[in-house]
VEXSEKOL-780725 format. One record per residue (C-alpha): x, y, z; residue number from 1; residue in three letters. Coordinates in nm, 2 decimals. Example, Ala and Ser with C-alpha at 12.3 -4.5 7.8 and 13.67 -1.06 7.14 Angstrom:
2
+--------+--------+--------+-----+------+
:   east :  north :     up : seq : type :
+--------+--------+--------+-----+------+
:   1.23 :  -0.45 :   0.78 :   1 :  ALA :
:   1.37 :  -0.11 :   0.71 :   2 :  SER :
+--------+--------+--------+-----+------+
END
This chain:
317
+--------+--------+--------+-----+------+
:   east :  north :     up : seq : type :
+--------+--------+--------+-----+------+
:  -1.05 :   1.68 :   0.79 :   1 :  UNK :
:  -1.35 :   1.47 :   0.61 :   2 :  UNK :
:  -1.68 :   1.51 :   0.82 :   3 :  UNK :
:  -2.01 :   1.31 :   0.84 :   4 :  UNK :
:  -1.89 :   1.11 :   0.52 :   5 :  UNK :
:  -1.96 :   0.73 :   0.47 :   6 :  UNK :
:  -1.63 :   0.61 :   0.34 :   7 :  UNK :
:  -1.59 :   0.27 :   0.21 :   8 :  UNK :
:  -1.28 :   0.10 :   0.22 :   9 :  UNK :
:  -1.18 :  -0.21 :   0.02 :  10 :  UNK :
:  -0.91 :  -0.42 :   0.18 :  11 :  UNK :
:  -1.04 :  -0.28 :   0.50 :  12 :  UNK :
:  -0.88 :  -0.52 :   0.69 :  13 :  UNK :
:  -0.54 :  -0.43 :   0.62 :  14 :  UNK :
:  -0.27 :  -0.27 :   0.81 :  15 :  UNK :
:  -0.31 :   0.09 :   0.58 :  16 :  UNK :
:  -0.65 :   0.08 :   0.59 :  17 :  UNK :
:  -0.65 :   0.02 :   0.96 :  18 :  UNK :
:  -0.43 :   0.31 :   1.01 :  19 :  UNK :
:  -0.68 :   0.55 :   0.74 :  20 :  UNK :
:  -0.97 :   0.44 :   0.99 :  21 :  UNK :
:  -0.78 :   0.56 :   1.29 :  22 :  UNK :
:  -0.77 :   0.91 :   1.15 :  23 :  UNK :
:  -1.14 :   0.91 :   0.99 :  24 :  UNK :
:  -1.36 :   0.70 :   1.23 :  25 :  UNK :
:  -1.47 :   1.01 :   1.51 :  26 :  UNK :
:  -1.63 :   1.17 :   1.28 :  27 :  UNK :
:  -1.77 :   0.96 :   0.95 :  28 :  UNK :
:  -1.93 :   0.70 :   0.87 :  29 :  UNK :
:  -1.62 :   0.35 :   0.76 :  30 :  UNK :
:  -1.74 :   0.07 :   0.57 :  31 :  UNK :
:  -1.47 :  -0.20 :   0.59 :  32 :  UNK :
:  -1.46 :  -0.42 :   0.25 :  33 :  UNK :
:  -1.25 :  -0.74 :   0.30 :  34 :  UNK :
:  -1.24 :  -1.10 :   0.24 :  35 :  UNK :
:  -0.97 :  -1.13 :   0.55 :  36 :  UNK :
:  -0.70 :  -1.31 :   0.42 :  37 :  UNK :
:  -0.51 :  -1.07 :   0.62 :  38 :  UNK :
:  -0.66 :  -0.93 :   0.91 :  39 :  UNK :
:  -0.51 :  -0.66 :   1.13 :  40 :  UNK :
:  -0.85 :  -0.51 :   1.20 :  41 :  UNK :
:  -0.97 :  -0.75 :   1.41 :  42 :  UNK :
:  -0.76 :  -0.72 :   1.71 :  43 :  UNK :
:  -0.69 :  -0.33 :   1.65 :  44 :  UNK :
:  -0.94 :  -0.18 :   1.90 :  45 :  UNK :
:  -1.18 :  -0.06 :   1.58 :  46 :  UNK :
:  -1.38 :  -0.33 :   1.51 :  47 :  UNK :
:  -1.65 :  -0.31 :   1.71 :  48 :  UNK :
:  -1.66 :   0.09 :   1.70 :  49 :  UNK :
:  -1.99 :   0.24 :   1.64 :  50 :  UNK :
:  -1.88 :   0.37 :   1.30 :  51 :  UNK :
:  -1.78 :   0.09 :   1.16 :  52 :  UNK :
:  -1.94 :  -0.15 :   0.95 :  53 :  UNK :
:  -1.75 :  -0.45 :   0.83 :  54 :  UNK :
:  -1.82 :  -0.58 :   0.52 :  55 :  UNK :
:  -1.68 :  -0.95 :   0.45 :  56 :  UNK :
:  -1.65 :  -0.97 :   0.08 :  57 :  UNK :
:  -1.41 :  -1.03 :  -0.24 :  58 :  UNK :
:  -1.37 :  -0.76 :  -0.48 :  59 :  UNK :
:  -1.43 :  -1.00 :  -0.76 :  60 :  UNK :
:  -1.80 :  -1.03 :  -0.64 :  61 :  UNK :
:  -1.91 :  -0.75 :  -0.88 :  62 :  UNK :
:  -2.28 :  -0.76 :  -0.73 :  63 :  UNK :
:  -2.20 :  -0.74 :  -0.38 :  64 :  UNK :
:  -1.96 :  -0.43 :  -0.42 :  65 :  UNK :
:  -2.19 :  -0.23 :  -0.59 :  66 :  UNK :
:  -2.46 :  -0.29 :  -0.28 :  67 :  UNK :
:  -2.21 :  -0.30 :  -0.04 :  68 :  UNK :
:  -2.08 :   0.09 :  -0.18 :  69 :  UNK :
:  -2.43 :   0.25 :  -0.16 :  70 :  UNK :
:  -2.44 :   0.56 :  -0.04 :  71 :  UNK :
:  -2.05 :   0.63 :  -0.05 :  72 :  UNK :
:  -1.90 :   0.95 :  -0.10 :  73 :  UNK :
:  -1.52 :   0.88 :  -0.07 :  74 :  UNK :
:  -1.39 :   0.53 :  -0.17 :  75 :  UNK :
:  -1.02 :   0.39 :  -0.09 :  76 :  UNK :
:  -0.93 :   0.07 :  -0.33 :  77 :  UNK :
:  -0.67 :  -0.06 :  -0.11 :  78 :  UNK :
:  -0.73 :  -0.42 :  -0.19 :  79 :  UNK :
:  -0.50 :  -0.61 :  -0.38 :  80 :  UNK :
:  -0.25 :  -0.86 :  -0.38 :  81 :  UNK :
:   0.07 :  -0.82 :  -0.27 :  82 :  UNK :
:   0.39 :  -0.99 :  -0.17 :  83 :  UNK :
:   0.63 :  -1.18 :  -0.45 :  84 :  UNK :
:   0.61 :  -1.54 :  -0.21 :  85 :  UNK :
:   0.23 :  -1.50 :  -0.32 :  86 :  UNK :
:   0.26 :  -1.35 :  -0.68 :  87 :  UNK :
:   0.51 :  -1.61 :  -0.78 :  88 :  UNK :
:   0.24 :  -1.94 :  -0.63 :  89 :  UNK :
:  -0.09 :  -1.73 :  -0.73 :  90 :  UNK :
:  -0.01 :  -1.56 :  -1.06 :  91 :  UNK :
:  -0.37 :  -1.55 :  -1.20 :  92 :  UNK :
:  -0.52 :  -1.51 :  -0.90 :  93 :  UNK :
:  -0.30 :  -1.21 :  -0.83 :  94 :  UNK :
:  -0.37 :  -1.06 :  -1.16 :  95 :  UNK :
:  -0.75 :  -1.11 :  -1.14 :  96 :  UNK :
:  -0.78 :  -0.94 :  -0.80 :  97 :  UNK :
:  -0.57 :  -0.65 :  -0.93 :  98 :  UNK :
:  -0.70 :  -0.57 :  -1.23 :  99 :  UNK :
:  -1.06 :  -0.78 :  -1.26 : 100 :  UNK :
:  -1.12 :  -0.64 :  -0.89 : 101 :  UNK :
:  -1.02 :  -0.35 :  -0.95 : 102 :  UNK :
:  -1.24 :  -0.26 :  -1.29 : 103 :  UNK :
:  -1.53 :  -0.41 :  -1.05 : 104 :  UNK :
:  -1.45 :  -0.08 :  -0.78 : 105 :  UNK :
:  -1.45 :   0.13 :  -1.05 : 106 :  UNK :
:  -1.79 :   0.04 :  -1.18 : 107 :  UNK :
:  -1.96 :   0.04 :  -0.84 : 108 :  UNK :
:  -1.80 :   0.34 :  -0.78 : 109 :  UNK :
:  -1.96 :   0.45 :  -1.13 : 110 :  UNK :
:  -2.30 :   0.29 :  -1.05 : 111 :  UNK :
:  -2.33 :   0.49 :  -0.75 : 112 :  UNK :
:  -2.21 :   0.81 :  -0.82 : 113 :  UNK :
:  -1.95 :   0.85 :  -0.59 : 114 :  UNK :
:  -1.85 :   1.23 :  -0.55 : 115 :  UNK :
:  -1.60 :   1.34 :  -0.38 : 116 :  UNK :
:  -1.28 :   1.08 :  -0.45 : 117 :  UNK :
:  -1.18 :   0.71 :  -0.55 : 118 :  UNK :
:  -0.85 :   0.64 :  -0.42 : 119 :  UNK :
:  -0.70 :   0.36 :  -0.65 : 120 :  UNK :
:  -0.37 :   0.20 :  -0.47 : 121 :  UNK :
:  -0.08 :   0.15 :  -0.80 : 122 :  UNK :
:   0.30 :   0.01 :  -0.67 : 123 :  UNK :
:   0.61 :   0.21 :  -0.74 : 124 :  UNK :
:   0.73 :  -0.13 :  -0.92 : 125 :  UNK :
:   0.57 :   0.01 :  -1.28 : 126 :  UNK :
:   0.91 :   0.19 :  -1.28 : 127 :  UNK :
:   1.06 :  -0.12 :  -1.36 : 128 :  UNK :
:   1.41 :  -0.22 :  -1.18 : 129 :  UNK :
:   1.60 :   0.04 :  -1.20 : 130 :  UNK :
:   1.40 :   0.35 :  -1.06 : 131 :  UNK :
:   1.59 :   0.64 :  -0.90 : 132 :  UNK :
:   1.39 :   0.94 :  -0.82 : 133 :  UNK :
:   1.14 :   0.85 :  -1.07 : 134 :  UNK :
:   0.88 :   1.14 :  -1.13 : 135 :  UNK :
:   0.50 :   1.06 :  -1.21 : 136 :  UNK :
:   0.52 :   1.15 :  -1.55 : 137 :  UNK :
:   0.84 :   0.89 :  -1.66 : 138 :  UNK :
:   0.79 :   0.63 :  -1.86 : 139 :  UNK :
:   0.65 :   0.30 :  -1.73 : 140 :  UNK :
:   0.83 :  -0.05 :  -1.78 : 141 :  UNK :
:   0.59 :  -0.36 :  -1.81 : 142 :  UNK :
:   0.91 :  -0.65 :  -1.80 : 143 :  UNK :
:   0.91 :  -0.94 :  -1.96 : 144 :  UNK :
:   0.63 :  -1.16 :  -1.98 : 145 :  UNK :
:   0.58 :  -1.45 :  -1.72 : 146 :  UNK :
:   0.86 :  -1.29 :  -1.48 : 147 :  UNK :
:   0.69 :  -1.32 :  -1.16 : 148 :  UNK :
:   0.76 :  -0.93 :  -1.04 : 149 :  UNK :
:   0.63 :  -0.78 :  -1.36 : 150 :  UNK :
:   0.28 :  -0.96 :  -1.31 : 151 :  UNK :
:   0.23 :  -0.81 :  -1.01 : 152 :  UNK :
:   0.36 :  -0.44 :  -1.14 : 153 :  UNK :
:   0.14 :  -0.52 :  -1.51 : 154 :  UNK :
:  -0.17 :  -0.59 :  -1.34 : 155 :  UNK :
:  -0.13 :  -0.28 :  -1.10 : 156 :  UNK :
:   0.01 :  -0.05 :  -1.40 : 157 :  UNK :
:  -0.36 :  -0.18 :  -1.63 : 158 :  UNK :
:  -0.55 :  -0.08 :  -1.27 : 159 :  UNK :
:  -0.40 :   0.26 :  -1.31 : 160 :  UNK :
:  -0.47 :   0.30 :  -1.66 : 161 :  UNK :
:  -0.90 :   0.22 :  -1.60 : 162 :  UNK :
:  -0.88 :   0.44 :  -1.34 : 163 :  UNK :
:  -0.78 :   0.73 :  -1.51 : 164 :  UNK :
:  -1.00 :   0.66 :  -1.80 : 165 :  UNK :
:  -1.28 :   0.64 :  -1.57 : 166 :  UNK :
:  -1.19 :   1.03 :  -1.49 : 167 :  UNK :
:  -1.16 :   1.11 :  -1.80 : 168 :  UNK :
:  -1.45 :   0.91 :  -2.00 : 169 :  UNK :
:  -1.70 :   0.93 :  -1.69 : 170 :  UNK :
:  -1.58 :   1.25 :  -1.48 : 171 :  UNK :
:  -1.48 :   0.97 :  -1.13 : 172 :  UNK :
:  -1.26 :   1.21 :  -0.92 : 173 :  UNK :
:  -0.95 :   0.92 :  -0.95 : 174 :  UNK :
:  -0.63 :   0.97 :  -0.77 : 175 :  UNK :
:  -0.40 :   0.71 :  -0.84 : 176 :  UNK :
:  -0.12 :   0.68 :  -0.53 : 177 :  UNK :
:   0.22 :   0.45 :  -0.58 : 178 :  UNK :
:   0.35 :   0.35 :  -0.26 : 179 :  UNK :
:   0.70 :   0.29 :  -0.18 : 180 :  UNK :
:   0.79 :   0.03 :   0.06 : 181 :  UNK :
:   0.53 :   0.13 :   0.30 : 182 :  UNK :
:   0.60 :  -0.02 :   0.68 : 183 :  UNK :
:   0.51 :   0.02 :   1.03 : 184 :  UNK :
:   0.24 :  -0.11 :   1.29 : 185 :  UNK :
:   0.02 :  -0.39 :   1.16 : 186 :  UNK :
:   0.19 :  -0.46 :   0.91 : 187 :  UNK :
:   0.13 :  -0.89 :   0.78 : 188 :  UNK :
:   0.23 :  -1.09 :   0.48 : 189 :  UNK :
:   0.58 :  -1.07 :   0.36 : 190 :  UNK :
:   0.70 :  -0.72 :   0.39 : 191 :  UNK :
:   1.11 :  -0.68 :   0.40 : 192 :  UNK :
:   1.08 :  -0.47 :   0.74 : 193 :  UNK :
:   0.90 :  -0.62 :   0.99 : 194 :  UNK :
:   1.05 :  -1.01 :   0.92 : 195 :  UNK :
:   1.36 :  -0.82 :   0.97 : 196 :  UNK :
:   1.21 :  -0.67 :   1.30 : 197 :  UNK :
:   1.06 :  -1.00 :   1.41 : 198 :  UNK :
:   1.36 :  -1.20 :   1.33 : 199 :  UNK :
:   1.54 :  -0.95 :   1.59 : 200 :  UNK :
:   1.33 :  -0.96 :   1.84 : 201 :  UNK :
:   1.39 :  -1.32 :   1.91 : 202 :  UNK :
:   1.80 :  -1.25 :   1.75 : 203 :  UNK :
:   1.69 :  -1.58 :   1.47 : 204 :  UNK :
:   1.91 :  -1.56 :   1.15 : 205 :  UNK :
:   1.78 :  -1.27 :   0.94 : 206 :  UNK :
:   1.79 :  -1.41 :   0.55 : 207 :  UNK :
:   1.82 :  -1.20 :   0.26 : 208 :  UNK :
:   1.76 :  -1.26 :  -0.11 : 209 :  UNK :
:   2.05 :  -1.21 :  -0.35 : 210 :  UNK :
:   2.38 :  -1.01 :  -0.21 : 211 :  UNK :
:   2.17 :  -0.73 :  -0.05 : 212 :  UNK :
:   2.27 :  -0.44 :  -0.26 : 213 :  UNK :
:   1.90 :  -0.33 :  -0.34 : 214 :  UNK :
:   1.85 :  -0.02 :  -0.29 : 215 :  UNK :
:   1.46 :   0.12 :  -0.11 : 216 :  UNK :
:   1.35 :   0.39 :   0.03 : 217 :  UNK :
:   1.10 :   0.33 :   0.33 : 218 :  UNK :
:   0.84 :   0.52 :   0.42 : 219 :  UNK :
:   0.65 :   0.46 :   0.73 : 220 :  UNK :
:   0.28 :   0.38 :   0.74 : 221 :  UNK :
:   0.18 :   0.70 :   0.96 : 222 :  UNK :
:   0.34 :   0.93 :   0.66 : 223 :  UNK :
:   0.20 :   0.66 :   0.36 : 224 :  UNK :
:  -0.17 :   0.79 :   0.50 : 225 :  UNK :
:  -0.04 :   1.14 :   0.51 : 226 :  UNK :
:  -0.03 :   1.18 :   0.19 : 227 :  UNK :
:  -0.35 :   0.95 :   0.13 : 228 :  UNK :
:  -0.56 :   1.19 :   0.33 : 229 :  UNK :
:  -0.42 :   1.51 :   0.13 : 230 :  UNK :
:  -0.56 :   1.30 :  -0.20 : 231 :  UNK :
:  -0.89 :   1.26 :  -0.04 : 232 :  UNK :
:  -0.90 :   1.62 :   0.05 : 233 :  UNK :
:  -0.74 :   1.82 :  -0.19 : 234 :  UNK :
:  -0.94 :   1.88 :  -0.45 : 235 :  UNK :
:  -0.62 :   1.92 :  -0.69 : 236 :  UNK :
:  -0.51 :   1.59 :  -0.65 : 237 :  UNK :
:  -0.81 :   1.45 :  -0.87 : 238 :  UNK :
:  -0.74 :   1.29 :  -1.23 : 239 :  UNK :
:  -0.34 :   1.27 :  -1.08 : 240 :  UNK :
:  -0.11 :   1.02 :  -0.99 : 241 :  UNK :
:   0.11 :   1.07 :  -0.67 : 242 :  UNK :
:   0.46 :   0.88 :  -0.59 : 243 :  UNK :
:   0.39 :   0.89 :  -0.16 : 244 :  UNK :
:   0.72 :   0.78 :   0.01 : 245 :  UNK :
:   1.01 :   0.90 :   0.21 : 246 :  UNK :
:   1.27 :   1.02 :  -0.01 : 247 :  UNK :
:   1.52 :   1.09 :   0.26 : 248 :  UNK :
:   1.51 :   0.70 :   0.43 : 249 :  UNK :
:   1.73 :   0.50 :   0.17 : 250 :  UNK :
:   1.92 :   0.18 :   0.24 : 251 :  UNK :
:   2.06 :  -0.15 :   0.08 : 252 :  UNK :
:   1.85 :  -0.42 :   0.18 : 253 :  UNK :
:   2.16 :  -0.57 :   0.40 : 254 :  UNK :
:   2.19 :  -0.22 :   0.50 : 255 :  UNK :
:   1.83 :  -0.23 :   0.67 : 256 :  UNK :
:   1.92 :  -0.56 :   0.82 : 257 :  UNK :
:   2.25 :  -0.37 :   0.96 : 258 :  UNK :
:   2.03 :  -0.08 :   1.12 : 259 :  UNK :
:   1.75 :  -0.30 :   1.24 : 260 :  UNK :
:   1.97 :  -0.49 :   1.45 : 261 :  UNK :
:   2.15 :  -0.20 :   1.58 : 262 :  UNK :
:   1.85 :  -0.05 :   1.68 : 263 :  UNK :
:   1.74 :  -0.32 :   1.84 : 264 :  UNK :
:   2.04 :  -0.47 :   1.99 : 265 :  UNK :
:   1.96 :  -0.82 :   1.80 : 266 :  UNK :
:   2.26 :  -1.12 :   1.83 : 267 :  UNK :
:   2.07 :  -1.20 :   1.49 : 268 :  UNK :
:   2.30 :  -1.35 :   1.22 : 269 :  UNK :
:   2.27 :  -1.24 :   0.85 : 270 :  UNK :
:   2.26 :  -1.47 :   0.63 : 271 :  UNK :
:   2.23 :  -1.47 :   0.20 : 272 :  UNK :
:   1.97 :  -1.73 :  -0.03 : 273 :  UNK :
:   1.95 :  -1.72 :  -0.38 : 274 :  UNK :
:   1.68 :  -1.48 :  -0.55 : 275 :  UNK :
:   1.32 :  -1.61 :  -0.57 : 276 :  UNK :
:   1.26 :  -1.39 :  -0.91 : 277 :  UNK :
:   1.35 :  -1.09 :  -1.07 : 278 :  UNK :
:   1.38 :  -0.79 :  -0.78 : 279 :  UNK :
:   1.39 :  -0.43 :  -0.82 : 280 :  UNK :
:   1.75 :  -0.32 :  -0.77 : 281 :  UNK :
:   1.72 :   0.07 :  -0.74 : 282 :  UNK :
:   1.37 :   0.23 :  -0.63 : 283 :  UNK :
:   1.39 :   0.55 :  -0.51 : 284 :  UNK :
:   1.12 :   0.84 :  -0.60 : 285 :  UNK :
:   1.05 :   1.19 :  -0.66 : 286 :  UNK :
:   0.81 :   1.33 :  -0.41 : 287 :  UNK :
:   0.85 :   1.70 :  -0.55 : 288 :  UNK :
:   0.47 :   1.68 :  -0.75 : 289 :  UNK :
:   0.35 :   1.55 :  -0.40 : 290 :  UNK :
:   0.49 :   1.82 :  -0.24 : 291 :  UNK :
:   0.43 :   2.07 :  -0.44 : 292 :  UNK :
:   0.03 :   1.99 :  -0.52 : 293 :  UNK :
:  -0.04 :   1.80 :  -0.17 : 294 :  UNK :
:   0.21 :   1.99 :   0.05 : 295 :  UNK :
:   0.33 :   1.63 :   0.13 : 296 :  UNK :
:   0.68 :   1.54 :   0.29 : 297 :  UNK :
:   0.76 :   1.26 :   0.53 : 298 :  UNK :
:   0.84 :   1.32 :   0.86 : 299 :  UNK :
:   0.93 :   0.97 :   1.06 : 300 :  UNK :
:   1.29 :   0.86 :   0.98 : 301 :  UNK :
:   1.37 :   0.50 :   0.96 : 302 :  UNK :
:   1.50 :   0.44 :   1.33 : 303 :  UNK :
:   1.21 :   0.61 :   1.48 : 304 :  UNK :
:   1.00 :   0.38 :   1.20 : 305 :  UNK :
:   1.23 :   0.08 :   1.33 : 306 :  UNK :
:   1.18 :   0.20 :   1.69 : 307 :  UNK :
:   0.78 :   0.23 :   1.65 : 308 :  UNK :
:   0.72 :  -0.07 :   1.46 : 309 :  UNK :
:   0.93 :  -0.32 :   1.70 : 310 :  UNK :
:   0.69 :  -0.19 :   1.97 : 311 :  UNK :
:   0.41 :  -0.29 :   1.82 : 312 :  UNK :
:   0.50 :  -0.60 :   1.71 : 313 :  UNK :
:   0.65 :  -0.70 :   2.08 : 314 :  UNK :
:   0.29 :  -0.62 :   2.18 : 315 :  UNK :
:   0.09 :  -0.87 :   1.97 : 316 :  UNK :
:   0.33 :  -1.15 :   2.04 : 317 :  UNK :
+--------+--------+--------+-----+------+
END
């Protein structure tokens, strides 16, 4: 475990970010990068810890990220936007902050010779819709242009690309993660899994887009940062790229609607709406290079996830 490090975090305030603090905060130095569109560090118990410096800032202010990531030896580029209700209103903006943004982390990280890692955050959506146990090394699928969904998954798939070519033009230790459907405590914004949860809670109509058959695989936060700290610590994983997700915890969408209100004994009513955009109909990964160069595998199943997350969220409402 990373000791007397100053770690700077962009999208700091966010639910993974908060959950990479909890493990790192004893012992290093955290400086948390965030404009706070969406805040679950403020009311998480960490913001006023001694370690912590909070930064209040848009990546697309070039200047301030360079002096903001003075002095940094590990940097996690967790900002970004995300959620297709936001992609599909904000299409520019999304793609500026994802890959403008994240050419300015780069730089800074350039500018002030970071050593030890740069953490760039992809999406498992460059593998297009139809992804089942997709390895890091298949092809990537860009979609058509103007679709909504393939914005979002461009403008992370050109992140990826700079951030590699910063490894391999300029020697920054990159590692490039692709989540899949993370979830769990602190979670905001538009995630799948905790409307569902919240929608049981108080048994309200649960609504899903399209008939339901899409197919994820849900990995819970706690495991997500798992495998982040094993690419901030293991010095194989620089100049990679890493599918992190639970392999074992796949459902329909209605299927996850099914098991969330079983677990939680909700009276909630499911109930179809037509599709907003394009969605991703099979997206399922292979973990086997994370497991095999990380030692990674995901422990929490999806009740326990359900179980965990429904907690939380009953104690912030």
């Amino acid at each position: 475990m990373l000791d007397n490090k100053k770690i700077f975090i962009t999208g700091g305030a966010g639910f993974i970010a908060n959950t990479i603090i909890k493990q790192y905060i004893k012992k290093n130095q955290i400086i948390a990068f965030d404009n706070f569109h969406r805040d679950t560090l403020t009311n998480s118990g960490l913001a006023n810890h001694k370690n912590l410096t909070i930064v209040k800032g848009d990546v697309l202010d070039k200047e301030l990220l360079i002096k903001s990531m003075k002095g940094a030896d590990v940097v996690v580029h967790a900002a970004g936007i995300a959620g297709i209700d936001t992609v599909i209103l904000k299409p520019v903006h999304t793609m500026q902050v994802n890959m403008i943004g994240t050419a300015n982390a780069l730089e800074a990280a350039h500018i002030n010779n970071v050593k030890d890692r740069f953490i760039d955050f992809s999406t498992s959506e460059i593998f297009g819709s139809m992804a089942y146990k997709s390895e890091e090394k298949d092809n990537t699928v860009s979609g058509s242009a103007g679709e909504a969904r393939w914005t979002y998954a461009v403008s992370k798939l050109a992140a990826e690309h700079l951030a590699h070519a910063y490894y391999k033009q300029y020697g920054l230790p990159t590692v490039s993660v692709r989540p899949f459907n993370v979830y769990g405590p602190g979670q905001t914004g538009e995630g799948a899994m905790q409307i569902f949860i919240k929608r049981a809670l108080k048994n309200e109509d649960i609504f899903i887009n399209g008939d339901g058959t899409q197919i994820r695989a849900w990995c819970y936060v706690d495991d997500f940062v798992d495998g982040i700290i094993r690419c901030i610590e293991n010095p194989k994983a620089i100049g990679e790229s890493f599918n992190i997700g639970n392999a074992r915890a796949i459902l329909t969408i209605l299927g996850l609607s099914q098991t969330v209100c079983r677990v939680l004994n909700s009276k909630s009513k499911i109930k179809h709406r037509k599709q907003l955009s394009a969605d991703i109909e099979l997206r399922i990964p292979s973990v086997k290079k994370s497991e095999e160069i990380l030692d990674f595998k995901a422990k929490i199943d999806l009740e326990e996830g359900i179980k965990r997350t429904a907690e939380w969220l009953k104690s912030v409402n």
